[in-house]
MARLO-641243 format. One record per residue (C-alpha): x, y, z; residue number from 1; residue in one letter. Coordinates in nm, 2 decimals, padded with zeros to 4 digits. Layout:
<recs>
X;Y;Z;NUM;A
...
</recs>
This chain:
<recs>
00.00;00.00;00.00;1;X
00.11;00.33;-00.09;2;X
00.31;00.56;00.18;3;X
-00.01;00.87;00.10;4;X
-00.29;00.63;00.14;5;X
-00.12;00.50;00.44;6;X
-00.12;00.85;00.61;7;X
-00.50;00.89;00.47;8;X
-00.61;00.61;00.63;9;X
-00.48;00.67;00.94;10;X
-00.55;01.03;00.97;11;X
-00.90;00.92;00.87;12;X
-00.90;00.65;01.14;13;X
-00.79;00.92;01.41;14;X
-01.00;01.21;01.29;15;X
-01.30;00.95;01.25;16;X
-01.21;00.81;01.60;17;X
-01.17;01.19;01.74;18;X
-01.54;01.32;01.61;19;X
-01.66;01.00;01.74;20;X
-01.51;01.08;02.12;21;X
-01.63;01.41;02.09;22;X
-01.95;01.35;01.96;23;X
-02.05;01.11;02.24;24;X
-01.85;01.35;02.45;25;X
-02.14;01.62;02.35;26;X
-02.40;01.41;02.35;27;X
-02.31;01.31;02.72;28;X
-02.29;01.69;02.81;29;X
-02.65;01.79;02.63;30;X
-02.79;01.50;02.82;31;X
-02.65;01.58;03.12;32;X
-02.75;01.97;03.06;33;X
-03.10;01.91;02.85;34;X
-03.17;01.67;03.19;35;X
-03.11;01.95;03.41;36;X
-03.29;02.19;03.20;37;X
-03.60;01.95;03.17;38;X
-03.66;01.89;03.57;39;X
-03.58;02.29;03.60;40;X
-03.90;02.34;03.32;41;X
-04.10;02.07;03.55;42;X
-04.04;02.18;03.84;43;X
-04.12;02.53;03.73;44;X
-04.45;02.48;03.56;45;X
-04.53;02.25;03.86;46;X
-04.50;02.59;04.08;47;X
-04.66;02.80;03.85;48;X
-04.93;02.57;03.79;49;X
-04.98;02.57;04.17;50;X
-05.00;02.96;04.19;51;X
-05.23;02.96;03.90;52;X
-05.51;02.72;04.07;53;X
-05.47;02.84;04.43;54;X
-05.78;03.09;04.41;55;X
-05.99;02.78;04.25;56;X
-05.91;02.54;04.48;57;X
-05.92;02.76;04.78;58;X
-06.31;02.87;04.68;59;X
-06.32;02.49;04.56;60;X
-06.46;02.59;04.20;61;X
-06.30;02.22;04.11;62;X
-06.49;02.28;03.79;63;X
-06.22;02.56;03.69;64;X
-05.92;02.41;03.81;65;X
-06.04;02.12;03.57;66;X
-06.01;02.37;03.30;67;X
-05.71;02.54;03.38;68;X
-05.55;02.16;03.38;69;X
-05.69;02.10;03.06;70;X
-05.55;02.38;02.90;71;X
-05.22;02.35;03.05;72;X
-05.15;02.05;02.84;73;X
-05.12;02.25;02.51;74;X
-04.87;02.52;02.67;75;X
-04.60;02.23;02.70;76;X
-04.47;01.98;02.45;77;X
-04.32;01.72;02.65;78;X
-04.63;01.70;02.86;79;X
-04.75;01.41;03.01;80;X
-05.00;01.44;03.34;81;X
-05.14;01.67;03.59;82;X
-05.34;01.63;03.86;83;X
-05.43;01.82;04.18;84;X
-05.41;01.66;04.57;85;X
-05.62;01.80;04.84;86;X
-05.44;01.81;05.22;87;X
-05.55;01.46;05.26;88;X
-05.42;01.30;04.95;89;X
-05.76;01.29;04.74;90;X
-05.71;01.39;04.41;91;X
-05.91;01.68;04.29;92;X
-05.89;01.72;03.90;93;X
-05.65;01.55;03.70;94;X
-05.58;01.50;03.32;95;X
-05.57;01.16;03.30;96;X
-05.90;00.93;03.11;97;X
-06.00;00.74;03.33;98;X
-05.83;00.84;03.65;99;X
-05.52;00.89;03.81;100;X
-05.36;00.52;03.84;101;X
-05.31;00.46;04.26;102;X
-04.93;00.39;04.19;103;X
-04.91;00.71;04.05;104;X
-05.09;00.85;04.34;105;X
-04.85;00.71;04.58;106;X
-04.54;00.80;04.41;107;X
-04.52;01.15;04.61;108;X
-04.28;01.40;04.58;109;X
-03.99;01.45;04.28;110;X
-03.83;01.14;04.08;111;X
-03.81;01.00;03.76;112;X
-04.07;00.74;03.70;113;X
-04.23;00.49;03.39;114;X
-04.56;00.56;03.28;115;X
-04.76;00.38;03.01;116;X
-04.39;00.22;02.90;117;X
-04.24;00.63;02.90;118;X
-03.98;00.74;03.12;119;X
-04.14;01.07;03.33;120;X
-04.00;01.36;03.48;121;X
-04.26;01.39;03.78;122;X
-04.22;01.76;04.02;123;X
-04.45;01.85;04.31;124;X
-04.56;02.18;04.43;125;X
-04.75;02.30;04.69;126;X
-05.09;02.49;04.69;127;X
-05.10;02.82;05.00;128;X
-04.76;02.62;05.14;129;X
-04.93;02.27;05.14;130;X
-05.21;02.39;05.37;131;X
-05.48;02.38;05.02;132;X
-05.32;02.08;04.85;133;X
-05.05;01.94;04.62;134;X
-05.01;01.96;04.24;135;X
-04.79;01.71;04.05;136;X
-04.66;01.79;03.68;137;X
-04.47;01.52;03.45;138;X
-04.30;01.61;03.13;139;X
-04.19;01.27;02.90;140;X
-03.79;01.27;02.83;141;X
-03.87;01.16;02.50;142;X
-03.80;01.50;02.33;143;X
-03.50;01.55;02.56;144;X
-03.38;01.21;02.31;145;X
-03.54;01.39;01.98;146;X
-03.38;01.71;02.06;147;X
-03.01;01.51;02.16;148;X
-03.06;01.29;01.83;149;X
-03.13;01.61;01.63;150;X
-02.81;01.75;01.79;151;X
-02.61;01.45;01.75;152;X
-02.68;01.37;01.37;153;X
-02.59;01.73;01.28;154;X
-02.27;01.70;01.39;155;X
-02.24;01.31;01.23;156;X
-02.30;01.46;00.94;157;X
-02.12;01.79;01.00;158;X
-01.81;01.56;01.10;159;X
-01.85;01.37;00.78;160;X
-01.82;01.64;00.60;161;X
-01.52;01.79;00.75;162;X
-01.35;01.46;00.79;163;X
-01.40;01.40;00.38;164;X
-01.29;01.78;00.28;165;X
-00.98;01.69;00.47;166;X
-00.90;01.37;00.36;167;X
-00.95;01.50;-00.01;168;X
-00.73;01.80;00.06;169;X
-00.48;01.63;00.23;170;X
-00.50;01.36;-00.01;171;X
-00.38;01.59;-00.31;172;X
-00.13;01.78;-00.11;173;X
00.01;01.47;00.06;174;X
00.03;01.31;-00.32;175;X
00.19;01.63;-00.48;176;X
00.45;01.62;-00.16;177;X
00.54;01.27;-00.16;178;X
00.57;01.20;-00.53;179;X
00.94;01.27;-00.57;180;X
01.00;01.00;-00.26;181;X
00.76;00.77;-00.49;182;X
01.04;00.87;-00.79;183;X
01.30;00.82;-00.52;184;X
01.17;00.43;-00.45;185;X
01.12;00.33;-00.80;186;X
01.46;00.49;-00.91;187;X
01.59;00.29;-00.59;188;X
01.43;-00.04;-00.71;189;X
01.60;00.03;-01.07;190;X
01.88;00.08;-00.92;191;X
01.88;-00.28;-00.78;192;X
01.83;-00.44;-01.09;193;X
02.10;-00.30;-01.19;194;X
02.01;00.04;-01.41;195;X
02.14;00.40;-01.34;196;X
01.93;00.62;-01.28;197;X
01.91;01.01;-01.12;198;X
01.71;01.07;-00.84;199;X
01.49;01.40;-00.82;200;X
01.61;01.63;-00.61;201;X
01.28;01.89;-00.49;202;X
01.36;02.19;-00.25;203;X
01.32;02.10;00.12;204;X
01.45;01.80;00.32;205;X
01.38;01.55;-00.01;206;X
01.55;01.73;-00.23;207;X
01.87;01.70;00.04;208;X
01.79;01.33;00.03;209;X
01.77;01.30;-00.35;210;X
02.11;01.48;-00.38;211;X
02.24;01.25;-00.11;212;X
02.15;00.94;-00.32;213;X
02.24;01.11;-00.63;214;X
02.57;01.10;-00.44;215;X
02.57;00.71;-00.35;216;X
02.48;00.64;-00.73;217;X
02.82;00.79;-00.84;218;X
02.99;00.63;-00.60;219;X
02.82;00.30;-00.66;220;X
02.89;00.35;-01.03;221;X
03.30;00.42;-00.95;222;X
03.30;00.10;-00.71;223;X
03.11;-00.13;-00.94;224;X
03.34;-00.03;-01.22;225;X
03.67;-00.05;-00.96;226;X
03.53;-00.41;-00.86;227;X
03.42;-00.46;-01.20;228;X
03.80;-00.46;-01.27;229;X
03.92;-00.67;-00.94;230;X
03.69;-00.97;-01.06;231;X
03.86;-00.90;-01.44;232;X
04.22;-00.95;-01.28;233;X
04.14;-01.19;-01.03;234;X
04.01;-01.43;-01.31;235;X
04.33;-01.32;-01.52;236;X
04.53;-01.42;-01.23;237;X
04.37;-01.80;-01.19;238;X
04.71;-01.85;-01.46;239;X
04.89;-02.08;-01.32;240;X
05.28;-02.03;-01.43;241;X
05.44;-01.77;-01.40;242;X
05.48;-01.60;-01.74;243;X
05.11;-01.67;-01.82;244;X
05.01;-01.52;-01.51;245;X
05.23;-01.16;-01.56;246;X
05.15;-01.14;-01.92;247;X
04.73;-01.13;-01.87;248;X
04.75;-00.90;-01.54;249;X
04.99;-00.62;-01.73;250;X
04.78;-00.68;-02.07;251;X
04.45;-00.60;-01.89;252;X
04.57;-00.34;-01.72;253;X
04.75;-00.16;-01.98;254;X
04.43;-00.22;-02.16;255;X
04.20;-00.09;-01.93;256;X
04.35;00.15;-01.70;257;X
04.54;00.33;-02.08;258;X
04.89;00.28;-01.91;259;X
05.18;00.30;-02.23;260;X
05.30;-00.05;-02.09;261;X
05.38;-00.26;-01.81;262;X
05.61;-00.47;-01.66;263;X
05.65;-00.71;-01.35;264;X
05.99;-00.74;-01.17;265;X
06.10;-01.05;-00.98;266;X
06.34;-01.17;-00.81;267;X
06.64;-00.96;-01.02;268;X
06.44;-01.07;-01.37;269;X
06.21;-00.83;-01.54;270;X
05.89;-01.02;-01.72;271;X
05.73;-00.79;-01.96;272;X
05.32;-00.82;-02.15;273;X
05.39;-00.91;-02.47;274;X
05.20;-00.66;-02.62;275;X
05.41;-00.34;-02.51;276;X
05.77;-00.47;-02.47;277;X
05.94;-00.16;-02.68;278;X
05.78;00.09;-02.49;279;X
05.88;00.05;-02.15;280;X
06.13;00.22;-02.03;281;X
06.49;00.04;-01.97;282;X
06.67;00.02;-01.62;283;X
06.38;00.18;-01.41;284;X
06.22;-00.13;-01.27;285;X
06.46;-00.25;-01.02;286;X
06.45;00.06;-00.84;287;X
06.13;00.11;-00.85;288;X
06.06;-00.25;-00.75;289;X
06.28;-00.25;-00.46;290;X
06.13;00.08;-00.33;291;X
05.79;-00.06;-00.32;292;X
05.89;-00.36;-00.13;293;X
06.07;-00.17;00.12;294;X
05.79;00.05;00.14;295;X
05.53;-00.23;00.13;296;X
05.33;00.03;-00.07;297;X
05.23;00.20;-00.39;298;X
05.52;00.41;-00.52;299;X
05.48;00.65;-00.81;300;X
05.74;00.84;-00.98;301;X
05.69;01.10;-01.27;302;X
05.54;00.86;-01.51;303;X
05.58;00.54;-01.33;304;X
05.39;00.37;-01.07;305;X
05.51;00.02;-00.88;306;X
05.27;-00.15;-00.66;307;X
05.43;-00.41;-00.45;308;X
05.36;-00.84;-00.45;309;X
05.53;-00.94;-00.17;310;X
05.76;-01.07;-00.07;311;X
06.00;-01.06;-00.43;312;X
05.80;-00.90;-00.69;313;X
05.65;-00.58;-00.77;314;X
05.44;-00.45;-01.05;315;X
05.54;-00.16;-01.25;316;X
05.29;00.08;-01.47;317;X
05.44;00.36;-01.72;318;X
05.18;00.62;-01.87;319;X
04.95;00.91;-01.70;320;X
04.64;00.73;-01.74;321;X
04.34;00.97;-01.74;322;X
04.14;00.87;-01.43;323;X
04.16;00.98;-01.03;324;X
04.45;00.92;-00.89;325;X
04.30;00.89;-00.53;326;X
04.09;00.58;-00.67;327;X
04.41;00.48;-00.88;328;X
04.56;00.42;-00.58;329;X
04.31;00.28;-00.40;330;X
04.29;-00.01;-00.68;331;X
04.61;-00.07;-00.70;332;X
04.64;-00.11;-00.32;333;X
04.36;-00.33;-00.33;334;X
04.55;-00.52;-00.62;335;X
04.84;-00.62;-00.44;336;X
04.71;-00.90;-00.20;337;X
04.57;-01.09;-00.47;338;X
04.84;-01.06;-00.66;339;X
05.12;-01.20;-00.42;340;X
04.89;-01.48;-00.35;341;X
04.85;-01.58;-00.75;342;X
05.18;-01.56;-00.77;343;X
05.29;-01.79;-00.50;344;X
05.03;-02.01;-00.62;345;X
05.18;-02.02;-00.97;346;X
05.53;-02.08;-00.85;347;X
05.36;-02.36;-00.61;348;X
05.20;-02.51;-00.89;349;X
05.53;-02.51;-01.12;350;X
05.73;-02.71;-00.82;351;X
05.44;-02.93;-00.81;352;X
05.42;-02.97;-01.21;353;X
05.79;-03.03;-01.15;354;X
05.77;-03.31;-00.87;355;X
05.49;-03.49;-01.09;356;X
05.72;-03.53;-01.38;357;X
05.98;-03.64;-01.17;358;X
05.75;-03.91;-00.99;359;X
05.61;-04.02;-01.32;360;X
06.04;-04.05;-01.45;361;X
06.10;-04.26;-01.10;362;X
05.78;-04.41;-01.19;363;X
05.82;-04.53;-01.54;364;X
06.18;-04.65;-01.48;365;X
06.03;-04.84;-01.19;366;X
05.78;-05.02;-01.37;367;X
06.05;-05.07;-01.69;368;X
06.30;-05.24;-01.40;369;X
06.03;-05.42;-01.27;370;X
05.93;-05.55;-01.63;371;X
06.28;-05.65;-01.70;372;X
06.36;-05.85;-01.40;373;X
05.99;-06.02;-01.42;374;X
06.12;-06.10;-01.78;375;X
06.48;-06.24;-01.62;376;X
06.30;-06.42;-01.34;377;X
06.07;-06.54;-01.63;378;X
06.35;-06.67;-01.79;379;X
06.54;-06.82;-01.52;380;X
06.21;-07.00;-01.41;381;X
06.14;-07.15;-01.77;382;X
06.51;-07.24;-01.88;383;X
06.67;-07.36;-01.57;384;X
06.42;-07.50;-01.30;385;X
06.23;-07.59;-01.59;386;X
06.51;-07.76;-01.77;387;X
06.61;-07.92;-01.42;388;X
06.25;-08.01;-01.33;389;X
06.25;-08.21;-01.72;390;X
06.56;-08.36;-01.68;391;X
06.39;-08.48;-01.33;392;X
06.09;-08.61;-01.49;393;X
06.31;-08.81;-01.77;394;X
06.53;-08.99;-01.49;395;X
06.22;-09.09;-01.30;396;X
06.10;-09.27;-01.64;397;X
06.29;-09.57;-01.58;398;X
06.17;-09.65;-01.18;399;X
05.88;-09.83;-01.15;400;X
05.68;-09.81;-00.88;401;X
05.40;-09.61;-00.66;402;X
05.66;-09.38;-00.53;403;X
05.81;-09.32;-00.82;404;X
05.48;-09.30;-01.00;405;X
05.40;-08.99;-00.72;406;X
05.71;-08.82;-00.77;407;X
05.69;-08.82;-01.16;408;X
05.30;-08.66;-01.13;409;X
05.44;-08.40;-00.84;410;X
05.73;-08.30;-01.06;411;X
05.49;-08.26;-01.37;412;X
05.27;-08.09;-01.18;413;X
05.54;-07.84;-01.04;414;X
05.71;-07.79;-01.39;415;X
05.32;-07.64;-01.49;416;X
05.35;-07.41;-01.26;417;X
05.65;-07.30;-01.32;418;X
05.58;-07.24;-01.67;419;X
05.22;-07.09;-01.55;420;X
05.43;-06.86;-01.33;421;X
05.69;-06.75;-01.54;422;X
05.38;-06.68;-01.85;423;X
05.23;-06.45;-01.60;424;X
05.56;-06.26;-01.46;425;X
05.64;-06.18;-01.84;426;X
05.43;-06.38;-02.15;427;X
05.70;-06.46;-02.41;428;X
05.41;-06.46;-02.67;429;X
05.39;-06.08;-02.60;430;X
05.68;-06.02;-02.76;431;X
05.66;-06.23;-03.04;432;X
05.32;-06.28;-03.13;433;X
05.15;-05.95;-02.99;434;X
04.87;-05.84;-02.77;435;X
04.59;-05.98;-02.92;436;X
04.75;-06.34;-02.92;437;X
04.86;-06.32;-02.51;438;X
04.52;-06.18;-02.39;439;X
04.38;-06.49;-02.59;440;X
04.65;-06.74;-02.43;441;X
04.58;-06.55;-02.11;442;X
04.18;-06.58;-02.09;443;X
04.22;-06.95;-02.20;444;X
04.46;-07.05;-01.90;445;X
04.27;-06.82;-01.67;446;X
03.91;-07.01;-01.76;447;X
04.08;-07.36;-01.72;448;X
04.20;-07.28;-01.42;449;X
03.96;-07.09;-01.20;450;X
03.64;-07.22;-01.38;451;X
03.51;-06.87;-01.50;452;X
03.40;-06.83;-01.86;453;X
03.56;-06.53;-02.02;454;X
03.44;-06.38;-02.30;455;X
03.72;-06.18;-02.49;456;X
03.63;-05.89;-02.76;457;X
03.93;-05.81;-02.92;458;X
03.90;-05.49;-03.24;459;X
04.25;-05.31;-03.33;460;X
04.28;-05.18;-03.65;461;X
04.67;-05.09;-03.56;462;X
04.94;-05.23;-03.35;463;X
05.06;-05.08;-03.05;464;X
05.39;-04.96;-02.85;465;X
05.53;-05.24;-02.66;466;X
05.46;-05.01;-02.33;467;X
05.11;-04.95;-02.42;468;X
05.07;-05.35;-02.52;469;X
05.23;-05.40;-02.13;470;X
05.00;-05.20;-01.99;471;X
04.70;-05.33;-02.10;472;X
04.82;-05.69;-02.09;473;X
04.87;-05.61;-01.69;474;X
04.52;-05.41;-01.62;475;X
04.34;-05.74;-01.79;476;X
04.56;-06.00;-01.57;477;X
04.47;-05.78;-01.24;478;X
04.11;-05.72;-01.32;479;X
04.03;-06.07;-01.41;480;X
04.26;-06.15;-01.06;481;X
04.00;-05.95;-00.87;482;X
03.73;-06.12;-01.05;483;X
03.84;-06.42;-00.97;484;X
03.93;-06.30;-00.56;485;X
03.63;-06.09;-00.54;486;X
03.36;-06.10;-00.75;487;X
03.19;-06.45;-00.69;488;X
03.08;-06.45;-01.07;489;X
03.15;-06.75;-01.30;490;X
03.10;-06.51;-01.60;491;X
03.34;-06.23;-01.71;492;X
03.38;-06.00;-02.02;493;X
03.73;-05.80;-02.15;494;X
03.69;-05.59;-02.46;495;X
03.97;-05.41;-02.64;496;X
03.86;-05.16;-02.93;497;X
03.96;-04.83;-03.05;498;X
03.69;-04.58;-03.04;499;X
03.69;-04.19;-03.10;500;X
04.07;-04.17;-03.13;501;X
04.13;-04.39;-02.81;502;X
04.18;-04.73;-02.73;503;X
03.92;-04.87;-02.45;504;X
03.98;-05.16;-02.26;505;X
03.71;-05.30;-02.03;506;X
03.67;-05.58;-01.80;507;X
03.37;-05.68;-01.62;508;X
03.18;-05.93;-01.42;509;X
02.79;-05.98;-01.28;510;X
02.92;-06.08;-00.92;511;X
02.81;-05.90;-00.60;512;X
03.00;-05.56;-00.69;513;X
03.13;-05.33;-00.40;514;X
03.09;-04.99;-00.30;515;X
03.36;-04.76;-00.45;516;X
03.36;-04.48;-00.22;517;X
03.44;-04.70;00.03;518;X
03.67;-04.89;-00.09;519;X
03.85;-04.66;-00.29;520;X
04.11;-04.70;-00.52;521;X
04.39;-04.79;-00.34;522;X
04.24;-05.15;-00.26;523;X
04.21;-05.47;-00.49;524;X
04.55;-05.35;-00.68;525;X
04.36;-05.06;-00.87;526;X
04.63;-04.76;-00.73;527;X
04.86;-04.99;-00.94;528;X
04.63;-05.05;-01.25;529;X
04.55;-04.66;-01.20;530;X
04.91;-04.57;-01.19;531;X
05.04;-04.76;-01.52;532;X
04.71;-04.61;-01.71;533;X
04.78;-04.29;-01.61;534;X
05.19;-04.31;-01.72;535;X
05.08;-04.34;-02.03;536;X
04.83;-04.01;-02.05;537;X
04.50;-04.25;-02.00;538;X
04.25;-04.28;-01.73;539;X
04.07;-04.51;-01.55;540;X
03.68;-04.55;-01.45;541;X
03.57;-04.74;-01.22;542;X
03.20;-04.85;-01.21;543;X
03.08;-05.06;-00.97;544;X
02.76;-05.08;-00.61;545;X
02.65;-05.39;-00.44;546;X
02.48;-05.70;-00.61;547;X
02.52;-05.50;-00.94;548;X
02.84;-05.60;-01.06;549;X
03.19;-05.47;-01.16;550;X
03.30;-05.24;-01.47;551;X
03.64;-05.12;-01.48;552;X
03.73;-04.94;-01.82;553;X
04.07;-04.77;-01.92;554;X
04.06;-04.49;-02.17;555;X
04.38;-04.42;-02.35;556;X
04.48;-04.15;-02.64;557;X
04.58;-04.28;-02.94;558;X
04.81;-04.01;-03.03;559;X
05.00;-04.06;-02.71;560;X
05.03;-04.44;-02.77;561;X
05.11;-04.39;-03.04;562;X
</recs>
């Protein structure tokens, strides 16, 4: 609801509310005084009726005093009885049709009384001091109400009157005075959604008030386009190496702020934006970089400004850029912080970048060593213990015998698992034959020995690195190992395809599945399986939740295999 109807209504409700009081207020007081009036005009005619019949009564010409009473009924409105007493209590005349009631008779003296369902002023008076007789005179109060109505609707309607010539005036000067604080609201509301706008600014105190917020909307204008900036930078400054980082803060600023160039001094090395290299100025920076640091604030020279980044850089503008130099300042201040902190972040990040590259070197060269002495160990196991387990089995030929029978199937039996042994430390068809043709020997082995069926999907249009090859070749042994250790399925799948420019390898089972998040991948040898993938630029997914199974599928770029 508007602010003027607001004000209406309640100085409506209060001016309605104050006639009312004073209304009842005056029609308590022309009771009070209309009573007083009515038992003084009673009282009165009840004494001058008694001085008017004292000669009738006192020659007892009763016929008279009849007539007197009988006229005296015209001479006042609010009449309603008389009759006359004599000094024992008969009544005389009286006005009444068919005689004076004995209640009424006994009521003696002044009161208010109800006759014929009427409220009654009653007065007595006495005739030659009491010694002749009595006359009693009652007056109704009804036209003491008409009269107080009469009163009391003239000024309801009197009231009404005033009270609507008031509200309408007030109305229209109240609407004429507070339109410019309606302007003022809407241009506020604008101004929240984002559009400028200029307040009115009428003479008196709203016009001080529309300056005033003419006031805040510059100001908001000058820290929205100062913030406006910050949130520019701060995004620039998400870069994170070094160079990348200098080259966007000076560019934008140099762009924005219409400095000739800039330039950003570290540690004894001056990085410059790419796009204003030939016009900075040669040999200032250092000592203006050193100045701010010792300073730990924004230095300015003729033509120069350096705002330090703590603790061994500073930031160094050339040009007389056109703006205040108070908000200037204030920005570049406000610039600092954020700066120091993006660039210890960037120089984090680079000794990070560093230490990955050097784990993934270690890394490689472990899992290379590790390959090479499987493949030795391979070797050893299939040439000499198998050789010497062979040669075992050939001199046992010629004993007969249970014993000898026993020792001929345990030595058999040990020479396949030696060869089983040294095929998984390091297949020798991999080298010779290829991927394809050791995942098939692999599958095979692996179904005859732990009983699970294995479907293999095998779709290369290429070969592969031998490193890439290895890595594969080990994520399928170690998945279907976990399949085997885990899963509780007799059914398995492995795919290798290439598809959109990457080669995907997949294993999965329909066992009871696990919960990921909490087992993580450093269980059931995935860390390891994650590891080699990701050596080689690929990555692995891991899909998998309780009584639905197991997916694991490893995604790796062609052109780095390649």
């Amino acid at each position: 609801m508007r602010l003027g109807v607001q004000l209406m209504l309640t100085v409506l409700l209060a001016a309605t509310a104050t006639g009312g009081v004073l209304i009842l207020g005056g029609g308590a007081f022309l009771y009070a005084e209309g009573e007083k009036a009515l038992w003084q005009e009673v009282r009165l005619g009840a004494r001058d009726l008694a001085t008017l019949l004292t000669d009738d009564v006192l020659l007892r010409d009763f016929l008279a005093v009849q007539r007197k009473l009988d006229l005296i009924q015209k001479r006042y409105p609010g009449f309603a009885y008389a009759y006359v007493l004599d000094p024992q209590g008969g009544v005389i005349a009286h006005t009444f049709e068919g005689g004076v009631p004995q209640a009424l008779v006994a009521f003696a003296g002044e009161g208010v009384l109800r006759f014929a369902g009427k409220v009654v002023y009653q007065a007595e008076a006495p005739i030659q001091g009491g010694e002749a007789g009595w006359v009693r005179l009652g007056f109704y109060q009804a036209p003491l109400w008409a009269q107080l109505g009469r009163v009391v609707r003239t000024g309801f309607f009197g009231l009404l009157w005033a009270v609507g010539l008031g509200v309408g005036l007030g109305y229209f000067l109240l609407t004429r005075t507070l339109e410019p604080l309606y302007q003022m609201a809407e241009g506020a509301s604008r101004l929240g959604r984002g559009e400028w706008v200029r307040f009115p600014e009428p003479k008196g105190e709203l016009g001080l008030l529309g300056r005033a917020l003419n006031r805040m909307v510059e100001e908001v204008k000058r820290r929205q386009g100062e913030l406006t900036l910050l949130n520019r930078i701060l995004a620039e400054s998400h870069a994170l190496r070094v160079e990348e980082l200098v080259d966007r803060v000076l560019s934008l600023l140099v762009r924005e702020l219409a400095f000739t160039c800039g330039e950003f001094w570290l540690e004894g090395r001056v990085l410059r934006s790419r796009g204003c290299q030939e016009a900075c100025p040669a040999a200032e920076a250092r000592g203006l970089a050193e100045e701010a640091l010792r300073r730990g604030q924004v230095v300015g020279r003729k033509g120069a400004l350096a705002v330090p980044v703590p603790p061994r850089g500073a930031l160094i503008l050339y040009g007389n850029p056109q703006v205040d130099q108070a908000w200037l300042q204030g920005l570049l201040t406000a610039l600092s912080g954020p700066l120091a902190t993006a660039l210890e972040n960037a120089r984090l990040y680079e000794l990070l970048e560093e230490k990955d590259r050097q784990r993934a070197e270690l890394l490689r060269a472990w899992l290379r060593t590790q390959e090479e002495e499987r493949k030795r160990i391979a070797r050893e196991l299939h040439d000499e213990v198998g050789q010497a387990l062979t040669g075992l089995i050939l001199g046992l030929e010629g004993l007969a015998g249970e014993k000898a029978l026993a020792l001929k199937e345990l030595a058999r039996h040990t020479l396949s698992e030696v060869r089983r042994l040294a095929l998984d430390l390091r297949p020798s068809v991999l080298d010779h034959l290829g991927l394809e043709a050791a995942l098939r020997r692999y599958v095979r082995e692996f179904s005859e020995r732990t009983g699970i069926e294995v479907d293999l999907s095998f779709h290369l249009g290429r070969s592969l690195p031998q490193e890439l090859e290895m890595v594969i070749y080990r994520v399928v042994q170690e998945a279907l190992t976990n399949v085997a250790r885990h899963s509780g399925s007799f059914r398995a799948a492995v795919g290798v395809l290439e598809m959109g420019g990457e080669v995907r390898v997949f294993v999965e089972d329909e066992g009871k599945g696990f919960d990921p998040q909490a087992v993580g991948l450093g269980h059931q040898g995935l860390l390891g399986m994650r590891e080699r993938v990701e050596l080689v630029g690929g990555r692995l997914i891991l899909e998998s939740a309780p009584g639905e199974g197991t997916r694991i599928q490893v995604r790796l770029p062609l052109e780095v295999a390649a």
